[in-house]
N, C-alpha and C positions, 0 to 999 in steps of 0.2 A: 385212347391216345396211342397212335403207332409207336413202335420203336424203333432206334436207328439199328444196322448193320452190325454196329458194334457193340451195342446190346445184346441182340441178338446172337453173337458171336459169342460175349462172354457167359451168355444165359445156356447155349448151346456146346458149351466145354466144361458146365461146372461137374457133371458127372464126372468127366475125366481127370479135374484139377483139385475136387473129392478123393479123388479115389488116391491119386499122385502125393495127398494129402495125409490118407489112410497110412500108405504103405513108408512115408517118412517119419511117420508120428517116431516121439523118443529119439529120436536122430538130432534132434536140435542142441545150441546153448553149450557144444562142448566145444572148450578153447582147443584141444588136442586131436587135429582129424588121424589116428590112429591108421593102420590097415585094416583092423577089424571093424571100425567104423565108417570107412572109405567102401569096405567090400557090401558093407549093408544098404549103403548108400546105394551104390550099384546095381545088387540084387531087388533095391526098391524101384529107381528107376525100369530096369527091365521090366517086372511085373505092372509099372506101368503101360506096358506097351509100346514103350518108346525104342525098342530095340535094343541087341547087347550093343552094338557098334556107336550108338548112341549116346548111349550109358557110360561107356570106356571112354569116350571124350569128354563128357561132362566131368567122369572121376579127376582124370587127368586135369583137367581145370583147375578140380578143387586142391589136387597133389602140388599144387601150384600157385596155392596164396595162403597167405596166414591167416587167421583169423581170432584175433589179440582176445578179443570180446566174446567168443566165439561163436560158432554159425548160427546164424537166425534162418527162423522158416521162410522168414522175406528173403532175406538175402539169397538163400535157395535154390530157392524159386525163380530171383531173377538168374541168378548161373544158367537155369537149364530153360530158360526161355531167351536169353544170351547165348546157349551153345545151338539149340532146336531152330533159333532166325538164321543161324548160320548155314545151316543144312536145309533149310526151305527156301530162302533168298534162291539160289537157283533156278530150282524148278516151277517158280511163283510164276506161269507163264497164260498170262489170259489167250483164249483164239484168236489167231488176228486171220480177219477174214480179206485176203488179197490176192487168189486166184484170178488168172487171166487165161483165159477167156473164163466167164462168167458159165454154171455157178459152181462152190465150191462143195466139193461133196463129202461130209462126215459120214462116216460107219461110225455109228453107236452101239457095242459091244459088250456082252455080262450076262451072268445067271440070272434063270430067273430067279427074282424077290430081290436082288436089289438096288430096284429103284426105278429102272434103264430107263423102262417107258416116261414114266412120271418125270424124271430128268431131262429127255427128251423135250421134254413141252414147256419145263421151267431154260431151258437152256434157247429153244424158239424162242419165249418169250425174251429172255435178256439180249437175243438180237436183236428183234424187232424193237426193243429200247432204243438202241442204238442204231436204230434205222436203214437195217437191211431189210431185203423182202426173204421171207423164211418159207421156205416148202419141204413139207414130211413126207414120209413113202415108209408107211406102213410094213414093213419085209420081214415080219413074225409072224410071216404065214402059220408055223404048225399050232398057233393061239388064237380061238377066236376071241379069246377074253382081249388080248393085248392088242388084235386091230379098232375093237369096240372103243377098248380104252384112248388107243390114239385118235381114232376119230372124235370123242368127246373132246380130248383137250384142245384140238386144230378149231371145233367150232369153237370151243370155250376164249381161244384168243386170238381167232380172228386169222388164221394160215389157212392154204388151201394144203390139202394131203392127196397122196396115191393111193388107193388100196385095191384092195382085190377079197375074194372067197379065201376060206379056212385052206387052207393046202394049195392055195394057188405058187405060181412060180413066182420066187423075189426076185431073181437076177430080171424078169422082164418086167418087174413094177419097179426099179431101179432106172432099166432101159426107159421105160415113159417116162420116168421121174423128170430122168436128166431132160430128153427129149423136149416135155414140157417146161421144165423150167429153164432150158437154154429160149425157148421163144418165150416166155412169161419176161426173159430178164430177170429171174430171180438172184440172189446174190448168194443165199445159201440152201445146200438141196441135203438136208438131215435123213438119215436114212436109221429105221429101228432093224436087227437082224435077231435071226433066234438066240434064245439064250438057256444054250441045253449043255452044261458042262459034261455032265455024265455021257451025253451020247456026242462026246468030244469031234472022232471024225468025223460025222454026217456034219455038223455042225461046219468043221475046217471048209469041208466041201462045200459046203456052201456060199460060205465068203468067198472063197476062190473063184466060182464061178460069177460069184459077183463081181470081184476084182478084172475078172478078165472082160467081163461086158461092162465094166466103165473103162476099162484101157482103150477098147475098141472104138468109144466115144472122146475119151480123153485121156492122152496117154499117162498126164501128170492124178491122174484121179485112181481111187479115194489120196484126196489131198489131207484125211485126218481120217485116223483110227481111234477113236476115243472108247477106252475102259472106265465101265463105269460099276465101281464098289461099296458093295455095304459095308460101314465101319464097326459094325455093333458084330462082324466075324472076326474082325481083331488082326491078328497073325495069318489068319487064313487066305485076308486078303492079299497076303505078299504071295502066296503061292498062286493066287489066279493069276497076280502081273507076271507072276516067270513064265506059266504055261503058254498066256494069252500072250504074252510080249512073243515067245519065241514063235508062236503057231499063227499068230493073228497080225503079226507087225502092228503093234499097237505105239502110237505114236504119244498119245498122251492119256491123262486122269481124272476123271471127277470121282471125289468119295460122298458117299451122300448118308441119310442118316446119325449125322455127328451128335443130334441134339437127343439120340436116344441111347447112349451109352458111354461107358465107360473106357472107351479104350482107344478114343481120338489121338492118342499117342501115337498109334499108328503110321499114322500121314507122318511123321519122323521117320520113324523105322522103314518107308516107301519109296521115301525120300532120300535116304542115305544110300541103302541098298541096291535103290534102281537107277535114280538119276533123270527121272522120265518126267515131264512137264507135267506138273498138277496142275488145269484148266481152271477149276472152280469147286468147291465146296456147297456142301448141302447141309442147312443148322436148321431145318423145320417142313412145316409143312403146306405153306402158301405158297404163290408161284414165284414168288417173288424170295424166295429164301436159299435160291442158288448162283452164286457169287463170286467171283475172282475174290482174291485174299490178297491182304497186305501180310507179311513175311512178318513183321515187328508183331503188329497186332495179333495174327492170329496164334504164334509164339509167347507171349503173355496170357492170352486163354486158356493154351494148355497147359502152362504153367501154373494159373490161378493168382498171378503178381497181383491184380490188382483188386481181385477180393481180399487177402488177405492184407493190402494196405488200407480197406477199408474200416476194417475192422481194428486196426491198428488207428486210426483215426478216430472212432469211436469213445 
């Protein structure tokens, strides 16, 4: 029997809402939120990964209600899935694909290992749901592995791709890209680029010359810079988006790998910090498990509200 979304969302956060769990244990049931118990509070939060700037709004919440009976793990939980909707509401911003003249052209951008390719082809795929015509373009030249890889998932769902040889030039499989998919009519032209942090400015350079051979085609192009993050690096990932935000002009986010760690709190701490459009999320490993997010819902995941009402239920 498949699962919905939402399943999958909650199944795909318990590490995280575990762990948010761990780090409150003993915090509970005391009518008197103290500073010393306010600061622990705090200090749990952050080790959740939710960030300090995070954590200091939730405190402030709780500095800010009585609690006669005093605080339950429930109640908690819903606070910081109550303050974390607040700070995701934003940036909860799906693609909307409406460039004119046709097609619209993402850079897809990130280290290797997390994800990019693979996201690449769960993110085709969720177009092509939605009934646009999707074309790839292969531009991870310096990998033979990752043009292989793209090639398999373009046949595996049915898109046509650009590719070229291991070292071949990307700005001119970009150039055909577009080329081709301005006469295909395609609606969107996904572009994979290398993803070599450590050899930073070759890397810069590269997209730049990409940049400048779709301006030559289309002044408004790339219409989307998308970062795309492993969550299971936690904290580290807020340092790719300062790098890549400033070097890369990265317009928006997917974070992918949620369903393999602990530290989905993150997407919080990314969220308050940067301000930057989070596209979609990634909770598994089918292609179908990369997803625009509802703000409420995926906010109660990381908090773990509604395991712990279950059980309360019980």
């Amino acid at each position: 029997m498949s699962t919905s979304w939402s399943e999958r969302l909650a199944g795909g956060f318990r590490r995280t809402s575990d762990k948010l769990g761990e780090n409150l244990s003993g915090l509970f049931g005391k009518a008197a939120l103290d500073a010393d118990t306010l600061d622990q509070i705090e200090e749990a939060l952050i080790a959740s990964d939710l960030g300090p700037a995070t954590a200091a709004k939730i405190r402030e919440r709780l500095e800010g209600e009585r609690f006669a009976l005093g605080l339950s793990e429930l109640r908690l939980r819903e606070i910081v899935a109550e303050e974390v909707e607040k700070i995701l509401a934003p940036v909860a911003k799906p693609l909307e694909i409406e460039a004119f003249p046709r097609p619209q052209v993402i850079l897809v951008i990130g280290v290797n290992g997390s994800g990019k390719t693979t996201t690449i082809a769960k993110l085709a795929h969720l177009l092509k749901e939605q009934d646009y015509e999707v074309m790839l373009v292969a531009g991870d030249t310096f990998r033979a592995a990752a043009i292989g890889q793209l090639k398999t998932w373009a046949e595996r769902i049915g898109v046509p791709i650009i590719s070229g040889a291991e070292g071949a030039d990307a700005a001119g499989l970009v150039f055909e890209g577009v080329k081709q998919g301005t006469a295909r009519g395609t609606d969107v032209l996904i572009v994979d680029t290398a993803g070599r942090l450590q050899n930073k400015a070759g890397l810069m350079d590269e997209l730049a010359k990409i940049r400048r051979v779709l301006g030559r085609l289309n002044p408004a192009a790339p219409h989307d810079v998308v970062l795309v993050l492993d969550a299971t690096t936690g904290q580290n990932a807020l340092s790719q988006i300062d790098i890549f935000g400033k070097e890369a002009g990265v317009t928006g986010l997917v974070m992918t790998k949620l369903d393999g760690t602990a530290r989905g709190g993150v997407l919080a701490a990314a969220a308050e910090r940067f301000g930057m459009p989070i596209h979609a999320i990634g909770v598994g490993e089918s292609i179908d498990d990369l997803r625009p997010f509802d703000p409420r819902e995926l906010a109660r995941a990381i908090a773990g509200v509604e395991a712990i009402a279950v059980e309360r239920r019980k």
